[in-house]
N, C-alpha and C positions, 0 to 999 in steps of 0.2 A: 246678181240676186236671182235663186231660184230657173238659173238659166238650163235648159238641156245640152247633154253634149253628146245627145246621139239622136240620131233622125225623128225628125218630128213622129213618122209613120209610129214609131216603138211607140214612144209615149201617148199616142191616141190608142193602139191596139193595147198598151198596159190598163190603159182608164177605160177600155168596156171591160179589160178582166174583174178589174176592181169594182166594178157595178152592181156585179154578182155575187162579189167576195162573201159578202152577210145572207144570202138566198137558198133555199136548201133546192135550186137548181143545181141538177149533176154538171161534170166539170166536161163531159163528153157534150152537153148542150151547150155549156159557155164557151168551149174550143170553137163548137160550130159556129157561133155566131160571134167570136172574133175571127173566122176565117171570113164571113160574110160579109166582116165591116173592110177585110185586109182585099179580099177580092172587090168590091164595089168601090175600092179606093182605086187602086191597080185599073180597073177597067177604065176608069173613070180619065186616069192617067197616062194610059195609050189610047184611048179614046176607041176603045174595043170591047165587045162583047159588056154593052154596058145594061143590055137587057136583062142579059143571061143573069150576070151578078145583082142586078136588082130584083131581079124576082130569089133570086138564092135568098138574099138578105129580108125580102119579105116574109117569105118562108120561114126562115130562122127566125125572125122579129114575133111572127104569129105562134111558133112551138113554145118561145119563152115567155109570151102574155099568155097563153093557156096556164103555163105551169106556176103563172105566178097570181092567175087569179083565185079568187077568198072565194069565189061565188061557189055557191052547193051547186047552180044552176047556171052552165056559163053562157053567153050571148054571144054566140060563132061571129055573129052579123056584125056587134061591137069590136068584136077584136080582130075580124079581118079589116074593117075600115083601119083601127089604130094602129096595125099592121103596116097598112098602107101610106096614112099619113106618117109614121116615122120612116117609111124607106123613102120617101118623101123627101120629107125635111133632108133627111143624110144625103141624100143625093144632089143634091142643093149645096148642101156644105163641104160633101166634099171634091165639089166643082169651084169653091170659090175661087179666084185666084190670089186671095190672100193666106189661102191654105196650102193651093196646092205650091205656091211657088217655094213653100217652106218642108212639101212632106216629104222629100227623099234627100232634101241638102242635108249634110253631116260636119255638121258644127267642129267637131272633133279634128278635120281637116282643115279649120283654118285656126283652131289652136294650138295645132302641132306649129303655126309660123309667127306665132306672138314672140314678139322680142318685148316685151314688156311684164313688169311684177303685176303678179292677177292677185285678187282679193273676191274668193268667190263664196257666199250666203247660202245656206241650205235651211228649209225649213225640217226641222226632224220629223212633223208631223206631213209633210207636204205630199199630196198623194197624185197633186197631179205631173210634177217632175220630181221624183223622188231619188232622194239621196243613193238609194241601193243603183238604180239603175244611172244613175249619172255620174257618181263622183270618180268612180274606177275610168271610165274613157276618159272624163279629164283630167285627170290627174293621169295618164299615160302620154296624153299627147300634150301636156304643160312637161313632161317627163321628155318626152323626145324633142320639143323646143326648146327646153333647156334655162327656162326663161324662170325667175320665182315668184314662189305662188306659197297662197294661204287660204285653210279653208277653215270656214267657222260654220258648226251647223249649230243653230239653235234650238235647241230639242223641242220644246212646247210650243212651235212655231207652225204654223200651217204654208202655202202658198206664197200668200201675200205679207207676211212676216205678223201672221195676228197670234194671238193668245190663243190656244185650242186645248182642248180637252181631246179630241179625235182627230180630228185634219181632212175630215169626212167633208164634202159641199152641203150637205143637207145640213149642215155646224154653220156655216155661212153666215146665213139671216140672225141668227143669233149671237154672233160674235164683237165685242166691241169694235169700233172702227179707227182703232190705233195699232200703231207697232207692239210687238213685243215686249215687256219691259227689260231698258239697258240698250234699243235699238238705237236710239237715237243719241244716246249720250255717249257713242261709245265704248259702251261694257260687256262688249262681248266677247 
């Protein structure tokens, strides 16, 4: 259900792309600061240069709160703190080792040695392991283990198999706290 079959790394640098996706930040400011999130992860992960890449990612973090504040009148002072406190937090997370012990394993590799029938759930709305970027690696490496396999995406489906209108997190809080309808009976 909603499993990735490519390195965790992808799917966290695809979810800052998608952050911005609705923002009328330029796409040359959102490459930059998913390089910032891809370097302070990396640094973070040879345990090198993890300065350098933090102040990168602060830097980047503080170009895109500029660009994204409504103020006529912006408060420099506000947005280097919030700056700071999200390279912060990132630098925190992605030291955990509940993170990192999953960001560069590639799932796809030990699908290629399943000797068993897979039954694998997509949400169609799912935006934080999404059908596009997942279903093609497994389905190649269910493909070269040779093993059978079935995939059901449920289009109106978000993440956690809910009912969405978007598949967006900010849909989240608002979303009823059941399955899809037909998930559980079955009907898909």
């Amino acid at each position: 259900m909603a499993a990735p079959a490519v390195p965790l790394i992808e799917v966290v640098l695809y979810q800052v792309r998608q952050e911005y996706t609705q923002s009328d930040i330029s796409k040359s400011l959102i490459e930059a600061n998913v390089s910032a999130h891809n370097r302070l992860m990396r640094a973070i992960e040879d345990d090198k240069n993890i300065d350098e890449a933090y102040n990168l990612f602060r830097k980047t973090t503080e170009s895109i709160l500029y660009k994204m504040s409504s103020e006529s009148v912006v408060d420099s002072l506000q947005i280097q703190q919030n700056a700071r406190s999200k390279a912060n937090e990132f630098k925190i997370i992605y030291a955990l080792p509940s993170l990192t012990s999953y960001l560069y394993y590639n799932p796809s590799k030990d699908l290629e040695k399943l000797k068993v029938a897979v039954l694998s759930l997509f949400g169609g709305l799912d935006f934080q392991v999404p059908i596009h970027q997942n279903k093609d690696r497994m389905e190649n490496a269910l493909l070269k283990s040779g093993t059978p396999y079935k995939f059901i995406t449920l289009d109106k489906a978000n993440h956690y198999f809910q009912k969405t209108k978007t598949g967006l997190k900010e849909e989240y809080s608002s979303l009823e706290n059941k399955f899809v309808d037909g998930f559980l009976e079955g009907n898909i």
